[in-house]
N, C-alpha and C positions, 0 to 999 in steps of 0.2 A: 425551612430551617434544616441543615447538617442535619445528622445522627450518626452517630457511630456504631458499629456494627457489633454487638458482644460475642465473646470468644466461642469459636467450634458451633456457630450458628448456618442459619441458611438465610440466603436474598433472593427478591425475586430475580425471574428472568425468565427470555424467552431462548425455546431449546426444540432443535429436532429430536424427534423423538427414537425412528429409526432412518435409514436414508432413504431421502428423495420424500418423508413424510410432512407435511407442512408445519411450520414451526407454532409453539404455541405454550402460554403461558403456564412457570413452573418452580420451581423452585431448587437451588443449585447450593453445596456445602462452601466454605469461604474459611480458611484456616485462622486458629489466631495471627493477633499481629504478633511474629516475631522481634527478637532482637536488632534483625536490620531490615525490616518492613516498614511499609507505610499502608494503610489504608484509604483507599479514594474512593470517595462519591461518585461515581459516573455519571456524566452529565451528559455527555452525547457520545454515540457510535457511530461510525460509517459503517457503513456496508458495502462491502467488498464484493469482485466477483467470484474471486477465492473461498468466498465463503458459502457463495452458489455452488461450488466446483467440491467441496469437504461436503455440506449439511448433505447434499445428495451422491456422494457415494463416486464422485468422475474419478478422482486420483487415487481411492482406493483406501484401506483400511483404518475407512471411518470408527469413531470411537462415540455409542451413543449413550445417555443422551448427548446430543450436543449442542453447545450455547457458543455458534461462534460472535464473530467481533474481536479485530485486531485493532480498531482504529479507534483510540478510546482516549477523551479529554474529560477530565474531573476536575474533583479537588479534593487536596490529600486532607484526613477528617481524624487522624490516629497516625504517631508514628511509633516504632520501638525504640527501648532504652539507646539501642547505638546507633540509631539513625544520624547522621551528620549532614546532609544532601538536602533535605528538605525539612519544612516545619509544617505544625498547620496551619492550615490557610493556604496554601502555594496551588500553583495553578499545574496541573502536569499532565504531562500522556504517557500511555504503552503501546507499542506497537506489536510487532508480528513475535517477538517471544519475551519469556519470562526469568531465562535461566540457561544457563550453561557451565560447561566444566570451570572457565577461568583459570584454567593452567595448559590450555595451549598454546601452540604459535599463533593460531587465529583468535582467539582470546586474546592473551596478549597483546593484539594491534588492534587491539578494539574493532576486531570483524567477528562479533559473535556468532553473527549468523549462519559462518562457515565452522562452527566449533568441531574439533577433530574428534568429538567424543556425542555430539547431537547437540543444538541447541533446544531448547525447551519451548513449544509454541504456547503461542497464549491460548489457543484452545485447542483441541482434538490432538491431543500427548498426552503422555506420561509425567509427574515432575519425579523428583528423585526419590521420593517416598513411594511410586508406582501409583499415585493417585489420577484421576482423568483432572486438567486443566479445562477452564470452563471463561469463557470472552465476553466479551463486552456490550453483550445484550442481556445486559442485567442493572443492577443498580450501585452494587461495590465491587470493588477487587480488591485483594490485598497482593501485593507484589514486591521482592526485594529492592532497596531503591537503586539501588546500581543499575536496573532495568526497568527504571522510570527515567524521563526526561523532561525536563522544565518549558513547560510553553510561555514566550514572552511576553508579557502584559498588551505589544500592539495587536495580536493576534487576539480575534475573538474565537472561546472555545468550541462552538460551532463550528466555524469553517476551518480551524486547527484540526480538528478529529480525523480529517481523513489525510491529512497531511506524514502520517502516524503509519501510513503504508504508501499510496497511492502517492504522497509528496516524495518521500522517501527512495522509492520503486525507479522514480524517472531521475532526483534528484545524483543518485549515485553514479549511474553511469554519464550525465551532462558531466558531471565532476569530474572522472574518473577520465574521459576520453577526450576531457580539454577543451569542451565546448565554450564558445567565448567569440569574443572581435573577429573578423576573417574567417569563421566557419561556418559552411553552408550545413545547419543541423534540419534533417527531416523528422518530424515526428508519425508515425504509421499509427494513427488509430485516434479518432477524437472522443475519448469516452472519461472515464473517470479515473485512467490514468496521464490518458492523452492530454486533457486538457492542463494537467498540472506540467506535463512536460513541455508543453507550449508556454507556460508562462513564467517556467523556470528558465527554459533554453532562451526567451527572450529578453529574460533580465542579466543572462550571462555576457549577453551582447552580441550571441551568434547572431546570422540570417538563419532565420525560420521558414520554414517550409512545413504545412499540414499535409501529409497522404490518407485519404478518407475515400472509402469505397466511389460516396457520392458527392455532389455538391451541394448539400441538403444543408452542412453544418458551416460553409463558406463563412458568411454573415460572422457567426460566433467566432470563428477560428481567427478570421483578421482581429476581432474586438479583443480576442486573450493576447496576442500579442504576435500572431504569427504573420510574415511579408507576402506568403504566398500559399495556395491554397490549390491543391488539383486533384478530381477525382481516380481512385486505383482504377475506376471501373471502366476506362476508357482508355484503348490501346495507344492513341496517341500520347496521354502522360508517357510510358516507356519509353516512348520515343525523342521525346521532347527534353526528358529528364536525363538522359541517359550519360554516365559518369558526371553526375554534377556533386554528390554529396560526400563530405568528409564525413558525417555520422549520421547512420540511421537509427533512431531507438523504434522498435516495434512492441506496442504492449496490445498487440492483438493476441488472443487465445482461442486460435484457429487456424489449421494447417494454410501454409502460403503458398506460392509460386516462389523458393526460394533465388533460383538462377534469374527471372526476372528484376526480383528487387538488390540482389546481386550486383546487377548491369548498371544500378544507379547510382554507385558507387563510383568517385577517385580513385586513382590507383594507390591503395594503399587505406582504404577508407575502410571503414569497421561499420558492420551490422549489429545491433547488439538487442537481443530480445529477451523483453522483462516477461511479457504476455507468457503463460502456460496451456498448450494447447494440449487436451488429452489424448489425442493420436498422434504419432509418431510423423517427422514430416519429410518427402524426401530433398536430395541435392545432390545437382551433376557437381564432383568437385573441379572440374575444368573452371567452375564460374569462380570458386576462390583462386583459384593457380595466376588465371589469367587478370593480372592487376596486383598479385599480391595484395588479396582483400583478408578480411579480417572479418571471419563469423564469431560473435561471442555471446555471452548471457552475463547478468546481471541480478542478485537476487537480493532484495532491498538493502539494508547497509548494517553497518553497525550501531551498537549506542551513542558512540561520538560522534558518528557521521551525521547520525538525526539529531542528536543536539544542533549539529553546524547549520544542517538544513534550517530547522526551524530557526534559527537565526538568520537565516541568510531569507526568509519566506516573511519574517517581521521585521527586517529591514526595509523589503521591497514590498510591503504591502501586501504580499502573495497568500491569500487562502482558496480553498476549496468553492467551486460554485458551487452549490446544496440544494437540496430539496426537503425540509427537514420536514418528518413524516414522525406520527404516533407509532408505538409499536404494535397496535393490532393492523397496521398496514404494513408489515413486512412482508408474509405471502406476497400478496400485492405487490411490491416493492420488488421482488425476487423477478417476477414476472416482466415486468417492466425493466430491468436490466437485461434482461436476456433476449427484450425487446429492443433493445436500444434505443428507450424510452423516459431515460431520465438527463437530466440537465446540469449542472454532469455527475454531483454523488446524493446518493440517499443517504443523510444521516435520521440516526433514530434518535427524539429526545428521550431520555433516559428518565424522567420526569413520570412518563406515560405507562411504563414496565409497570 
């Protein structure tokens, strides 16, 4: 059964305690519900690798404890007097933040996530009170609705949750760089961003193309939707591939051979890497000059854009493969991503907290 959460209380949840310390069961503050708030049940989490890369400290000035989880589907259980967006009962998600100025350019075009003034992450931030923001490995959140998103009754909320970043992440720049009929789209990395961008890039109606160290994941990659499959770790792919793709998305997060995958490129073709690698990576720029290539990044979308998405992801049927796991297997869990051991997201039932 619901509950509602009573005003300036605590929920549970699981929280690093300091970095790189194993996460473990706790309990996190949850503000009232304001005026234009909604309160959600969380029902499931993804776990992200961004959340590997914060709880331990890779990208730097972590904020502990920390409860992360950006990938988060519920159901709204409390709204405030001015809520207009949702009721209760409604099915919804949050993603990778909470809040923003709303009076920039980037605000304004509904690209929150670029706000000219910071936008507010759903966990390890600030909100404007100076309070620490606290994610999705817990059991409620309360969030302004303007930064909630409605998930569509075809989507089950399980395999919606990770859609909430990882669908988002790859969705943006497929959109963005025109993927569709007559484009030969590579996807760099089969993991649990990769595999969403293989089955978004294929309902766009590109040619898909997997680049995957090995040939381990071959099998899976044709089954998500991709025409062609060939391992990075074999010098001949370079060869064989060589200016074939109008868009590469790489969501590896690990320094590349950038001049290599460069070379795979049309003239005039765009690289675009969602992946955040913690060391610095290099590049001859000869390899952009020559073809007039296009190195770019991508950092998940706005609020309207992930509304689009998940409409565009419960049209075509598109959720998350999962692995849904208790939450005293996240350690666990953490492990196994970084093993390249899961198939392709770990969510947490929220149930379990």
């Amino acid at each position: 059964m619901s509950t509602s959460v009573p005003p300036a209380t605590s929920v549970a949840a699981y929280a690093a305690p300091s970095a790189g310390a194993p996460l473990e069961k706790t309990s996190v503050p949850r503000r009232p519900v304001g005026e234009h708030d909604v309160l959600i049940e969380i029902k499931y989490a993804g776990i992200c690798h961004s959340d590997i890369h914060q709880a331990r400290d890779g990208w730097g000035k972590g904020i502990y404890p920390m409860v992360p989880g950006h990938e988060i589907a519920g159901i709204v259980t409390e709204v405030g007097p001015g809520v207009s967006k949702y009721a209760v009962g409604d099915r919804v998600g949050v993603g990778c933040l909470v809040d923003s100025c709303r009076e920039c350019e980037a605000c304004r075009a509904g690209q929150e996530q670029h706000c000219a003034k910071g936008s507010t992450g759903t966990y390890n931030a600030l909100d404007k009170n100076g309070e620490p923001t606290y994610g999705g490995y817990s059991t409620h959140l309360v969030v302004d609705e303007n930064y909630a998103v409605r998930i569509p009754e075809g989507l089950s909320l399980d395999v919606a949750a990770p859609l909430l970043c990882a669908g988002i992440t790859l969705y943006s720049p497929l959109n963005h760089w025109q993927a569709g009929p007559g484009k030969k789209v590579a996807i760099l990395g089969l993991g649990g961003l990769g595999h969403m961008g293989v089955k978004i890039a294929d309902a766009l109606g590109a040619e898909v193309t997997v680049l995957s160290q090995t040939l381990r994941k071959k099998e899976d990659g044709l089954k998500l939707g991709a025409d062609h499959f060939y391992a990075t770790s074999d010098p001949k792919t370079f060869e064989e591939l060589a200016g074939s793709f109008d868009l590469i998305v790489s969501t590896v997060s690990a320094p590349l051979d950038m001049d290599a995958y460069l070379g795979l490129l049309k003239v005039g073709g765009a690289f675009v890497n969602v992946g955040a690698p913690e060391e610095p990576n290099a590049l001859n720029m000869f390899s952009l000059i020559g073809g007039n290539k296009i190195l770019a990044g991508s950092m998940i979308g706005g609020i309207p854009e992930t509304q689009e998405m998940l409409d565009f992801c419960a049209r075509h049927g598109l959720g998350a493969e999962i692995e849904l796991i208790g939450a005293d297997r996240i350690n666990e869990a953490y492990e196994r991503v970084l093993a390249s051991d899961v198939r392709y997201r770990f969510v947490i039932d929220a149930a379990t907290i």
